[in-house]
C-alpha positions as CSV (number, residue, x, y, z in Angstrom):
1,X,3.3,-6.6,14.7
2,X,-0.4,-5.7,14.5
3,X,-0.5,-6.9,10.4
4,X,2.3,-9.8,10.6
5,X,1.3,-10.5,7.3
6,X,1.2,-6.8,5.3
7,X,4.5,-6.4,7.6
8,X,6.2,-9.8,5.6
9,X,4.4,-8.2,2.6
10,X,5.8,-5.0,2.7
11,X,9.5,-6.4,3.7
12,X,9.5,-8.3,0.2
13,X,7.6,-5.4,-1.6
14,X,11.4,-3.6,-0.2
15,X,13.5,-5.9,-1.2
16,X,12.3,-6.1,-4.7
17,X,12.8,-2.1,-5.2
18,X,16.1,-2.5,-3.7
19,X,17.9,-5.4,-4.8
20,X,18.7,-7.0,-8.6
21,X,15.7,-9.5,-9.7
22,X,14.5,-11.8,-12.6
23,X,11.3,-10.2,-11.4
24,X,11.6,-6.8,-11.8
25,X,11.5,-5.5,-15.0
26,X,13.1,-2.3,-13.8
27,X,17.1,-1.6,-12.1
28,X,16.7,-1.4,-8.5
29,X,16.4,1.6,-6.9
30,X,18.3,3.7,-3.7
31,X,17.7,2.8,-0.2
32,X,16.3,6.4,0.2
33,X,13.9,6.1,-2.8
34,X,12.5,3.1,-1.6
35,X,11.7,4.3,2.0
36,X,9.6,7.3,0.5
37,X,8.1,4.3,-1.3
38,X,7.7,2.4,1.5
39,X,6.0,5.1,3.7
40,X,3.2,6.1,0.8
41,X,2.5,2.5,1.1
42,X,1.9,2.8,5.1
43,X,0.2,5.9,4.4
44,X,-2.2,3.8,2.1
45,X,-2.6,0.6,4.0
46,X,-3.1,2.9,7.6
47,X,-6.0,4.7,5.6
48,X,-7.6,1.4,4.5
49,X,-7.5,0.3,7.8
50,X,-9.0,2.9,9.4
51,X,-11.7,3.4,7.1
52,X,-12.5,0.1,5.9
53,X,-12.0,-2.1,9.1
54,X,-13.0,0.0,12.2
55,X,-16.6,-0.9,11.9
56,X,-15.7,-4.6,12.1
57,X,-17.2,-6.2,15.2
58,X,-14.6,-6.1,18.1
59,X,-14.7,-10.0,18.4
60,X,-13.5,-10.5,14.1
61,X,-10.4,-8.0,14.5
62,X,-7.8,-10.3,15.6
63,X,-9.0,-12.4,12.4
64,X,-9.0,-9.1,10.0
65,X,-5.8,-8.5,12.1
66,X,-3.7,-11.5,11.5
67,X,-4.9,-12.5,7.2
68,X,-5.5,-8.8,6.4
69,X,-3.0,-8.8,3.0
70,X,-2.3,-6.6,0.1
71,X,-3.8,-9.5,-2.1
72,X,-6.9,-8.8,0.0
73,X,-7.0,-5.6,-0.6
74,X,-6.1,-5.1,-4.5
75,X,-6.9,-8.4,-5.4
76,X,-5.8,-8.5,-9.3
77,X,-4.8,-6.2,-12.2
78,X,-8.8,-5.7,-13.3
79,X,-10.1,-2.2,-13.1
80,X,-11.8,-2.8,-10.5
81,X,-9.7,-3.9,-8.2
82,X,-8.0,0.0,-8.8
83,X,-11.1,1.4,-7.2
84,X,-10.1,1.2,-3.6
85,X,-6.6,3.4,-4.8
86,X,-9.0,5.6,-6.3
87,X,-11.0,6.3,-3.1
88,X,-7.4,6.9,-1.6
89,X,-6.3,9.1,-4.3
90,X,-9.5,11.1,-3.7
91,X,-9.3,11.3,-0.2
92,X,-5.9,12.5,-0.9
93,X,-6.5,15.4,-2.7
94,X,-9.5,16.8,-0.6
95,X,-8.3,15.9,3.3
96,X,-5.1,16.2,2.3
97,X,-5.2,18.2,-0.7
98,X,-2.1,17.2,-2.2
99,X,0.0,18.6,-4.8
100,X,-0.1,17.0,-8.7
101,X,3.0,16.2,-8.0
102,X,2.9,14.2,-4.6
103,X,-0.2,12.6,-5.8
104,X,2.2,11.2,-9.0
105,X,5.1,10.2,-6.9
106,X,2.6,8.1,-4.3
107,X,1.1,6.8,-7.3
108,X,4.8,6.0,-9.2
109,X,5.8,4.2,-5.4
110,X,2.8,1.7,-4.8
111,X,2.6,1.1,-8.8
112,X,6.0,-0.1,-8.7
């Protein structure tokens, strides 16, 4: 795995859609539901790789590689650390340009 650590990251982030949890505040949800999930997340982090770390210097990607986490990417719950799924959403809706209602069901999935 090229990002061991969003890989670990993304199997709990899984298992806490899909199974029963003092954590969750919510009932788990189907298998399928949580795939779509899971894949708007890949979508997200595969878009913040590319445009955030490809003009890293070749010999600090292996670094980038290995700690690169969601924590170091959307740090807290402060507004600003929303901006970077902002500049996501954005890019969303003009490459991509997205329907209302995709953009609301990626949003619904990585909010979880």
């Amino acid at each position: 795995t090229v990002y061991p650590t969003l890989a670990l990251e993304l199997q709990a982030f899984n298992k806490f859609m899909t199974q029963p949890s003092t954590q969750s505040q919510e009932d788990p949800i189907r298998p399928a539901t949580a795939n779509v999930y899971l894949r708007h997340a890949k979508l997200f982090l595969g878009w913040y790789v590319h445009s955030h770390h490809q003009h890293h210097q070749h010999q600090h990607q292996s670094d980038n590689m290995t700690s690169l986490s969601i924590y170091s990417i959307i740090p807290n719950k402060e507004k600003e650390s929303a901006q970077t799924l902002i500049d996501f959403v954005m890019w969303l809706r003009s490459e991509r340009q997205v329907s209302a209602a995709y953009e609301a069901n990626f949003l619904r999935g990585l909010l979880k």
